[in-house]
C-alpha positions, 0 to 999 in steps of 0.5 A: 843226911841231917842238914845240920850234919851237912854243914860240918861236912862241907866245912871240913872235908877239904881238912879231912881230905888234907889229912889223907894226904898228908899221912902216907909217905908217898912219892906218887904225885899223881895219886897226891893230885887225884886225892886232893882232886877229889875231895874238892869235888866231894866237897863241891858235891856236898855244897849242891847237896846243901843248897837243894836242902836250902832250896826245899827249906827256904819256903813259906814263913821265915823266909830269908833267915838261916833255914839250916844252922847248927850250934854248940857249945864251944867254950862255955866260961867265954859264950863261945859256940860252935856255930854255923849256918847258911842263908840267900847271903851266904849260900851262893859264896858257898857255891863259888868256893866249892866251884872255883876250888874244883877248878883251881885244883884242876889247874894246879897239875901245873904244880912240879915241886913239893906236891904234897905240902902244896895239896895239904896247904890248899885243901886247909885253905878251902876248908878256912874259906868254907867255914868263913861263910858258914860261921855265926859265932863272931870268936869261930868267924875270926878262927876261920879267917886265920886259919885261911892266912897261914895257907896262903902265906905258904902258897905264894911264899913257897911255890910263887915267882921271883918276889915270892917272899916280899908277895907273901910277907905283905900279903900277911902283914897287910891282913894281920892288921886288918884282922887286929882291928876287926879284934878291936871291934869283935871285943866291942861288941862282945862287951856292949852285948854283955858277952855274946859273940852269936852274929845272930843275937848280935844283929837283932839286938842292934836292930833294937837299939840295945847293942851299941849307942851310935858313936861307938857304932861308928867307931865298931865300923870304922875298924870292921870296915878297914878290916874287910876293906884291906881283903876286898880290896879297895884303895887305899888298902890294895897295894898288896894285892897286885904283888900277891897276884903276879907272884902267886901261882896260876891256881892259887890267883885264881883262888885269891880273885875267885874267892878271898876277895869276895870274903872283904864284901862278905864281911861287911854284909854280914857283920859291919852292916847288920852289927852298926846300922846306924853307921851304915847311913853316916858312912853310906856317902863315904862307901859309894865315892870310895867304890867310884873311886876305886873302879876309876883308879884300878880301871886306869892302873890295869891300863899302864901295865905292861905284865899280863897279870898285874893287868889282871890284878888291877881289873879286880880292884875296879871291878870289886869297887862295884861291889862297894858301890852297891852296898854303899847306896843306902839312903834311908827315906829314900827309895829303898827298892834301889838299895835293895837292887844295888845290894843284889847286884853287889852280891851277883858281882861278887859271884860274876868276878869269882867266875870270870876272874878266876878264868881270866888268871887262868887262861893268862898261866896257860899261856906263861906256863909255855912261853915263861914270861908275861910281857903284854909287848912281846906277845902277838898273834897267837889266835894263829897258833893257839885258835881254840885256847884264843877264842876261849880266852876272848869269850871269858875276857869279854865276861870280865868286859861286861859284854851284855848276855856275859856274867859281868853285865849284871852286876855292873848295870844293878850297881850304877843303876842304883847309884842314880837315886844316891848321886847322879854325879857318882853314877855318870863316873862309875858308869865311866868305869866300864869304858875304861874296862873294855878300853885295857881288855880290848886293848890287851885282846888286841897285843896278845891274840892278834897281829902278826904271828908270835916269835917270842922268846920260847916260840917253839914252845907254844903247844894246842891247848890241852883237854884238861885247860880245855875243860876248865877253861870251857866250864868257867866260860859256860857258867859266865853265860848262864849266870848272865842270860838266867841271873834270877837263879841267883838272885831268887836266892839273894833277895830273901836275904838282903830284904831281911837285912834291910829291915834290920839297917832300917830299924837299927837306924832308927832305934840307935841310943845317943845319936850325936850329929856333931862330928867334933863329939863323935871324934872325942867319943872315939879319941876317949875310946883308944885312949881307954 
C-alpha cells in the first residue's frame, strides 16, 4: 500500500466503519458491537502497518522529519491543504490511540442502550483523534479538534451517570473556549506568514526569524498555550475534567485519559513551541512551576476523595503535570542534553499515562458495573472475592504508582531528573509528587481489595471477572511492563524528532525580530493587539 495512501486510511477507517454501522437499520446489538470492534482493529492494524513503513523510512539523512506525508490542495482561494503526516512526535500517539480504542471498545459491551448511536459516535471520535495527530495543515488541524468535540459531548451527555448533562455542557464550553483562542492564534500566524497554514512551512520560517516578531510570539503563545492547557489539563484549567471523568462511561474515561488528555501536550509540541520559540524561553520558567504545581495540587485533591473515580480523574492532573514539567525545562545556553531528555520523558509520559490510566478507569467500571456504586468507604476485601481481576488491578495501580520495572517510572524519573539543572528547588517538590502517588494509590489498594470481606450494597452481585476484562485488563497490564523494562523502543522513535525541534527552538530564539526585554512594553504590544 502507498505510504501516503496509508495515512488517509488510518485516519478515516473508523469514519468509514461508522458509516457501515449506521446505514442498515438493525436491532442485533451484538453484530453493531463486532462491527465497531473490528474496524478499531483494522485501524489498530493499519497504524503498525504505518509505523513498520515509518520504521524502514525513518534512516539515514533526514532523519526526524516527516518520512511520510501527503498534501493536497483543499481550498486553494484560503491556502488550505489537505495535508498529513507523521513523524518520531506523533507516530507513537498514533499507536496509543489505535491501541487504547481497541480496548475501550472492548469495554464497551457494557453499553445496554442506543447501541448504534454509541458505535457511530465513538468510532467518529477515533476518527477526529487520528486525524488531530496526523494533520500539518494548521485550518485541517482545527477541523479535526472539532470534530472530536461533538462525539464526546454526545458520549458523556447521552450514556453517562446522573450529572451527565452538567459533565458534557462543561466539558464543551470549557474546550470551545480553549479552541476560540487557539482561532485567535491560528489568524495570527496565518496573517504574519502571509497566509499559510502549512505547520511545516510555519515552523521553518519561525526558526528564521520571519514568522512573528517576539512580542506577538508571546501573545500567539499565551493563547495556544491556554488552548491546549484546558485539554492537558493543568490547573487552573482542569475543573472540567473530574466531573467528565465521574459521569462519563467506563470506556469512554478511558479514552478521555488515554488519549484526549495527551492531545493538550501534543499541541504544544507540535505548534506552540516550534511556531513561538522565542516564547518558549520567556515562559519556560512559568511551564515548569505550573507542572510542579499541578503534580502537588492533583496528587493532593486525588487524596480527599471518597469516589473512586474522581480519585482516578485527579491522578491524571498530577501525572500530566510531569508532562508540563518536561517541556518547560528549556534554558537556552544551558545543557541542552537535559531538555532533550525532559522532552523524551514528557512524550514517554504521555504514552505510560495513556496505558495505565485507561486500565486504571477500567478495572474501577468493572467493579461499578457489579456492585453500582464507587464509594472508596464502603468497598473492602475484595482480593477475597474477585482474587484474579484484584491482582491485576494492583498490577496496572502499581504502573499509575511508578513502580520501578512499570511503565509510569520512566517518565516520572527523565521529567525530575531534567528539572535539576532548571531549578533544584522545583525538582526536590515534583520529586515530592511521587510520594504522594503511592500514598492515595496505596492507600486506595488498601480500603478497596484488602480488610475484611465486602458486605456492601449488592454483595451478591460480585461475579469472577470474565474472560473479556480479563483480556483487556491483562493486555493493558502487559504493555505497562514492556514499555517500562524496554522503553528504548519508543524513545528511538522519539529522539530523532525532539532533537529536530530543539534545533528549530534554538534557532527560532536567537533569530526572533523585535525582542523587547521590558515586560511593561510586551503588555502594551499585546493590549494594542485585542484592542486592534
Amino acid at each position: 500500500m502507498n505510504p501516503e495512501f496509508l495515512l488517509t486510511c488510518v485516519t478515516f477507517a473508523p469514519a468509514l466503519g461508522a458509516l457501515v454501522v449506521a446505514i442498515p437499520n438493525s436491532k442485533n446489538t451484538d453484530a453493531l458491537r463486532f462491527i465497531g470492534l473490528g474496524t478499531t482493529v483494522v485501524t489498530l492494524f493499519l497504524s503498525l502497518f504505518l509505523f513498520a513503513k515509518f520504521q524502514e523510512l525513518n534512516v539515514g539523512e533526514g532523519v526526524g522529519g516527516y518520512v511520510i506525508h501527503t498534501s493536497h490542495t483543499w481550498i486553494k482561494s484560503w491556502n488550505i491543504n489537505y495535508q498529513l503526516g507523521v513523524d518520531g512526535i506523533s507516530m507513537p500517539l498514533v499507536l496509543l490511540t489505535s491501541f487504547t480504542s481497541v480496548f475501550a471498545m472492548l469495554a464497551s459491551w457494557s453499553i445496554k442502550k442506543h447501541v448504534k448511536g454509541y458505535m457511530v459516535l465513538f468510532l467518529l471520535l477515533e476518527s477526529g483523534m487520528m486525524g488531530v495527530f496526523l494533520s500539518l495543515d494548521f485550518f485541517l488541524f482545527y477541523v479535526f479538534w472539532e470534530v472530536m468535540l461533538l462525539p464526546m459531548y454526545f458520549l458523556i451527555g447521552v450514556w453517562g451517570g446522573p450529572r451527565k448533562e452538567y459533565a458534557a455542557i462543561k466539558f464543551f464550553l470549557y474546550t470551545l473556549f480553549g479552541s476560540i483562542l487557539m482561532l485567535i492564534a491560528i489568524l495570527m500566524l496565518y496573517f504574519g506568514s502571509d497566509r499559510s497554514f502549512d505547520l511545516v512551512a510555519l515552523a521553518d520560517m519561525a526558526s528564521k526569524g520571519t514568522l512573528l516578531d517576539a512580542n506577538y510570539q508571546i501573545i500567539a503563545f499565551v493563547l495556544l498555550f491556554i488552548g491546549f492547557a484546558i485539554k492537558l489539563p493543568a490547573f487552573p484549567f482542569h475543573t472540567w475534567l473530574p466531573d467528565a471523568h465521574v459521569e462519563a462511561p467506563t470506556p469512554i474515561s478511558m479514552i478521555l485519559a488515554g488519549v484526549l488528555l495527551k492531545m493538550g501536550g501534543y499541541g504544544i509540541i507540535r505548534i506552540a513551541f516550534p511556531l513561538c520559540p522565542y516564547a518558549v524561553q520567556w515562559a519556560s520558567y512559568f511551564l515548569v512551576a505550573l507542572g510542579v504545581f499541578s503534580i502537588i495540587y492533583g496528587a493532593f485533591a486525588a487524596l480527599a476523595q471518597t469516589d473512586f473515580k474522581r480519585l482516578v480523574a485527579y491522578s491524571s492532573v498530577s501525572h500530566m503535570g510531569y508532562v508540563l514539567l518536561g517541556l518547560g525545562v528549556w534554558k537556552l545556553g544551558g545543557d541542552n542534553d537535559y531538555w532533550l531528555m525532559g522532552m523524551n520523558g514528557a512524550m514517554f509520559q504521555m504514552l505510560a499515562h495513556g496505558i495505565s490510566s485507561a486500565g486504571m478507569f477500567f478495572m474501577v467500571g468493572v467493579i461499578y458495573d457489579r456492585v453500582h456504586h464507587r464509594d472508596l468507604n464502603k468497598f473492602g476485601g475484595l482480593m477475597g472475592k474477585m482474587p484474579v481481576y484484584s491482582g491485576l488491578a494492583a498490577g496496572i495501580f502499581f504502573a499509575g504508582l511508578g513502580l520501578p520495572g512499570m511503565c509510569g517510572f520512566i517518565g516520572e524519573v527523565f521529567t525530575v531528573i531534567s528539572a535539576w539543572q532548571f531549578s533544584k528547588l522545583l525538582a526536590i517538590i515534583s520529586a515530592s509528587g511521587v510520594i504522594l502517588t503511592a500514598g492515595y494509590i496505596l492507600w486506595a489498594l488498601q480500603r478497596v481489595y484488602l480488610g475484611p470481606e465486602y458486605k456492601g450494597p449488592n454483595a451478591e452481585d460480585i461475579t469472577p471477572i470474565n474472560s473479556r476484562e480479563l483480556f483487556v485488563a491483562g493486555t493493558l497490564l502487559v504493555f505497562a511492563v514492556i514499555l517500562g523494562v524496554y522503553p528504548s523502543f519508543m524513545f528511538d522513535v522519539m529522539e530523532p524528532s525532539t532533537k529536530l525541534l530543539q534545533d528549530g527552538l534554538i534557532s527560532g530564539y536567537q533569530n526572533a525580530p523585535g525582542v523587547v526585554e521590558d515586560p511593561a512594553i510586551v503588555m502594551e504590544t499585546a493590549r494594542a493587539a485585542v484592542a486592534k
